[in-house]
VONUKE-139255 format. One record per residue (C-alpha): residue number from 0; residue in one letter; y, z, x. Coordinates in steps of 0.5 Angstrom, whole numbers, always signed. Each point is the difference from the previous one (the first is absolute). Example, Ala and Ser with C-alpha at 12.3 -4.5 7.8 and 13.67 -1.06 7.14 Angstrom:
2
<node><dodren>0</dodren><pafi>A</pafi><y>-9</y><z>+16</z><x>+25</x></node>
<node><dodren>1</dodren><pafi>S</pafi><y>+7</y><z>-2</z><x>+2</x></node>
***
This chain:
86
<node><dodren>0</dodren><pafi>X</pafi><y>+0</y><z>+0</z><x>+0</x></node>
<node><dodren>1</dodren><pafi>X</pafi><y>+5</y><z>+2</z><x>+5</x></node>
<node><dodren>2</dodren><pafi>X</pafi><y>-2</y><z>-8</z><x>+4</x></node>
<node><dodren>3</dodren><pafi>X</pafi><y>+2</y><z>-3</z><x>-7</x></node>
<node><dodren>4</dodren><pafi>X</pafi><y>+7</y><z>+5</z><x>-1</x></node>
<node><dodren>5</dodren><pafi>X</pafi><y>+2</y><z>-2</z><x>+7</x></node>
<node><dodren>6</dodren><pafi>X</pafi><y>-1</y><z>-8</z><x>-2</x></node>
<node><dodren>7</dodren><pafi>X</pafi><y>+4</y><z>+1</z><x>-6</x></node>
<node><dodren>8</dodren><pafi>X</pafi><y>+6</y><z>+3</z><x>+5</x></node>
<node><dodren>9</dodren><pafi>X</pafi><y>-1</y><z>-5</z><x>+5</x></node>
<node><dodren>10</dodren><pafi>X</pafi><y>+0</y><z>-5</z><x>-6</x></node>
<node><dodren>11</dodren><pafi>X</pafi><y>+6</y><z>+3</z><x>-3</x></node>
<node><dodren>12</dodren><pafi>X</pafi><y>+4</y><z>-1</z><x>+6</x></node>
<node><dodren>13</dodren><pafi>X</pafi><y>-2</y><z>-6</z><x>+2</x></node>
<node><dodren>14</dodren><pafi>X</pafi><y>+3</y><z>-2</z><x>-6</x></node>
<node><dodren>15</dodren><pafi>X</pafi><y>+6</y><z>+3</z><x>+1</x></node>
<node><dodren>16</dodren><pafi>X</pafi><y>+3</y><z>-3</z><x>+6</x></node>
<node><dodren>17</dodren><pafi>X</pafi><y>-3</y><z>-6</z><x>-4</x></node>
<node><dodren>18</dodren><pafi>X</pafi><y>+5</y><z>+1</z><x>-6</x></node>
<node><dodren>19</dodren><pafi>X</pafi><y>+6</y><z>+2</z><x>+5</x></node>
<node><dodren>20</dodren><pafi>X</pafi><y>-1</y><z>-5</z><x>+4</x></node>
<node><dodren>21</dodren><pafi>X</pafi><y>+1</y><z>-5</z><x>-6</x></node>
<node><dodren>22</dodren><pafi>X</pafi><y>+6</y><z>+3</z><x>-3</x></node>
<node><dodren>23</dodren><pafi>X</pafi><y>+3</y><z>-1</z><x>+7</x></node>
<node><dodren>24</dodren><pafi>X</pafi><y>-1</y><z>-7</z><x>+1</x></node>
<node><dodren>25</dodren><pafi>X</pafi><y>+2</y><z>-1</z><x>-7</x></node>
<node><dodren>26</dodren><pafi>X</pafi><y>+7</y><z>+4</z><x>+2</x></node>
<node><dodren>27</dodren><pafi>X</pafi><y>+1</y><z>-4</z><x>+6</x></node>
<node><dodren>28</dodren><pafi>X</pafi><y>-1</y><z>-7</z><x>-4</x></node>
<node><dodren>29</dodren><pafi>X</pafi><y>+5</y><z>+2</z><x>-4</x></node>
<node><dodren>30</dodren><pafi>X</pafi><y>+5</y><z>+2</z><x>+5</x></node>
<node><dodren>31</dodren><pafi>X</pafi><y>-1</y><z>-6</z><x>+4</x></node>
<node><dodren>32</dodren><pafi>X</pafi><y>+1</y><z>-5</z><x>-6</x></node>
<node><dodren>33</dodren><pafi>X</pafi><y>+6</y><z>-1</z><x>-1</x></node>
<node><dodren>34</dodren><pafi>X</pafi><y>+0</y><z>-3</z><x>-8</x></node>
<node><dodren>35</dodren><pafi>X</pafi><y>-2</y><z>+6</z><x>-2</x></node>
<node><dodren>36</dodren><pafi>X</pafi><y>+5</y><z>+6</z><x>-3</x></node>
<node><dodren>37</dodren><pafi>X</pafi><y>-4</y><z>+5</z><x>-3</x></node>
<node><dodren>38</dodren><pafi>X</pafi><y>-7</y><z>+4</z><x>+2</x></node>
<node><dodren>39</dodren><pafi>X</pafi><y>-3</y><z>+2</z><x>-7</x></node>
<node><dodren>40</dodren><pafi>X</pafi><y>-5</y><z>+5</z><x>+0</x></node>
<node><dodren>41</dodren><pafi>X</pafi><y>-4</y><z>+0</z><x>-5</x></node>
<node><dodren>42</dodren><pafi>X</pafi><y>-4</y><z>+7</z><x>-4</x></node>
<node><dodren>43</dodren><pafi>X</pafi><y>-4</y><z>+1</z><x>-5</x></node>
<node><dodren>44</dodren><pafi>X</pafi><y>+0</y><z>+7</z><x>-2</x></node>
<node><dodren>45</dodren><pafi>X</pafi><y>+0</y><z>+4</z><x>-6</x></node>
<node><dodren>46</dodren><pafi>X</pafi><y>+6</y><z>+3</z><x>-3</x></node>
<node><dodren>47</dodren><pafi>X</pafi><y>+2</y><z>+5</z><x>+5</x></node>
<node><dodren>48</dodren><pafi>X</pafi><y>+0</y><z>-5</z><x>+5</x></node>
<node><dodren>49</dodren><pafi>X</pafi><y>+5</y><z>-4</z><x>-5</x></node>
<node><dodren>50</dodren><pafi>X</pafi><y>+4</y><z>+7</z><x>-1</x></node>
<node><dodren>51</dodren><pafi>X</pafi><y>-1</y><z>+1</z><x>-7</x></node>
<node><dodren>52</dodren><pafi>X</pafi><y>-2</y><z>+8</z><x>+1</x></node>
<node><dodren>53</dodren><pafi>X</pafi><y>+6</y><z>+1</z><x>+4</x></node>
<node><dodren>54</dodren><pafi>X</pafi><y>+7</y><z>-5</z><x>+1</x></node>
<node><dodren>55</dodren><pafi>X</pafi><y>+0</y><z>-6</z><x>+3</x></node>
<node><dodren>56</dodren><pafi>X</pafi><y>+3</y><z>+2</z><x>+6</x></node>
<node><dodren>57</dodren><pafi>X</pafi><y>-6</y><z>+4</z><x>+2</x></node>
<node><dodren>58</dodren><pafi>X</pafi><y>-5</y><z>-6</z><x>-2</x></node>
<node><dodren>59</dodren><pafi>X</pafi><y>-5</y><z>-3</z><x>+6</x></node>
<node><dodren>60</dodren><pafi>X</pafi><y>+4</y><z>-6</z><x>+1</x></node>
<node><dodren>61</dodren><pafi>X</pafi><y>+8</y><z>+2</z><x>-1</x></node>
<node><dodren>62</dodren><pafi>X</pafi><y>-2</y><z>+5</z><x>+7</x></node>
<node><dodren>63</dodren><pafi>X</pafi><y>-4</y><z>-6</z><x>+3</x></node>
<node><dodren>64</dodren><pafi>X</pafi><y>+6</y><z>-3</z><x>-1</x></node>
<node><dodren>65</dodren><pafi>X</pafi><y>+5</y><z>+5</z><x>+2</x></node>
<node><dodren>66</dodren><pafi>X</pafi><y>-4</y><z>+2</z><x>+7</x></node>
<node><dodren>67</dodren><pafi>X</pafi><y>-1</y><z>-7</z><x>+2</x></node>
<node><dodren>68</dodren><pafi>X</pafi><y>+5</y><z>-5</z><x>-3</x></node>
<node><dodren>69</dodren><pafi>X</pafi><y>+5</y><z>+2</z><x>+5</x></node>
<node><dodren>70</dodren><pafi>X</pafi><y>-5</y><z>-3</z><x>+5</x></node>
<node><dodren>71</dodren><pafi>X</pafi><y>-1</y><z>-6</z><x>-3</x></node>
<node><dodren>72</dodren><pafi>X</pafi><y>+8</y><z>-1</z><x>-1</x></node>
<node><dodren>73</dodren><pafi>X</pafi><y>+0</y><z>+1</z><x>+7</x></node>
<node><dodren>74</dodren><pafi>X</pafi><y>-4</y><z>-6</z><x>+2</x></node>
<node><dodren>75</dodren><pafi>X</pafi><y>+3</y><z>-3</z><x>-6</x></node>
<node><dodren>76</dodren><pafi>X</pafi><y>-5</y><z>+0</z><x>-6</x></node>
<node><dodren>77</dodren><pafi>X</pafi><y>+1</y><z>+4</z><x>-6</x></node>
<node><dodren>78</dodren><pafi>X</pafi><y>-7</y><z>+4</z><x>-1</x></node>
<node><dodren>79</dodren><pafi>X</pafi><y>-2</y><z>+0</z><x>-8</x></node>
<node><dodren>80</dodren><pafi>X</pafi><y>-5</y><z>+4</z><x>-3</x></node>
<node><dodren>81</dodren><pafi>X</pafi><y>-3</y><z>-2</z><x>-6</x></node>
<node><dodren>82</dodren><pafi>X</pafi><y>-6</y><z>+4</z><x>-5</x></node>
<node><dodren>83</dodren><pafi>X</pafi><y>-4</y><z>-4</z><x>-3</x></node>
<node><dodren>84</dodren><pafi>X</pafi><y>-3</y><z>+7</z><x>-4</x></node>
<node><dodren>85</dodren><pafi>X</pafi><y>+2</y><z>+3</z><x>-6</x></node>
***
C-alpha cells in the first residue's frame, strides 16, 4: 500500500509541473503576440467563486484580477476574469 501511495504522489507531482508548465507558455505566448490586448481566465466555479455569498468584490475572479491585473498592465495587457459558473 505504501508503494501505491508513493506513486499517486510522485503522479501528482508530475502533473503539477506539467500543469504549470502549460499555463507559463501560454502566458509567454500572449505577451509576445503583439495583436492580443487581454488575457482572459476562465472558471467554473459555484456560487461562491462567483461572489454571490459575499460582495462581488471579494469574489475569486475581482481578487485574480486585483492581484495580477497590474502585471498584466505593466506588460500592456488587460487581465480579464470571467466565471462560467453559477
Amino acid at each position: 500500500n505504501f508503494d501505491k501511495q508513493t506513486n499517486d504522489t510522485e503522479k501528482i507531482d508530475t502533473d503539477k509541473i506539467v500543469m504549470k508548465d502549460k499555463i507559463v507558455d501560454t502566458m509567454a505566448r500572449a505577451l509576445v503576440t503583439n495583436d492580443q490586448k487581454d488575457f482572459i481566465i476562465g472558471t467554473i466555479g459555484s456560487s461562491v467563486a462567483a461572489g454571490h455569498d459575499n460582495c462581488n468584490f471579494d469574489s475569486y475572479e475581482r481578487q485574480m484580477e486585483r492581484t495580477f491585473g497590474p502585471v498584466w498592465e505593466a506588460a500592456g495587457m488587460k487581465l480579464v476574469c470571467q466565471n462560467a459558473g453559477e
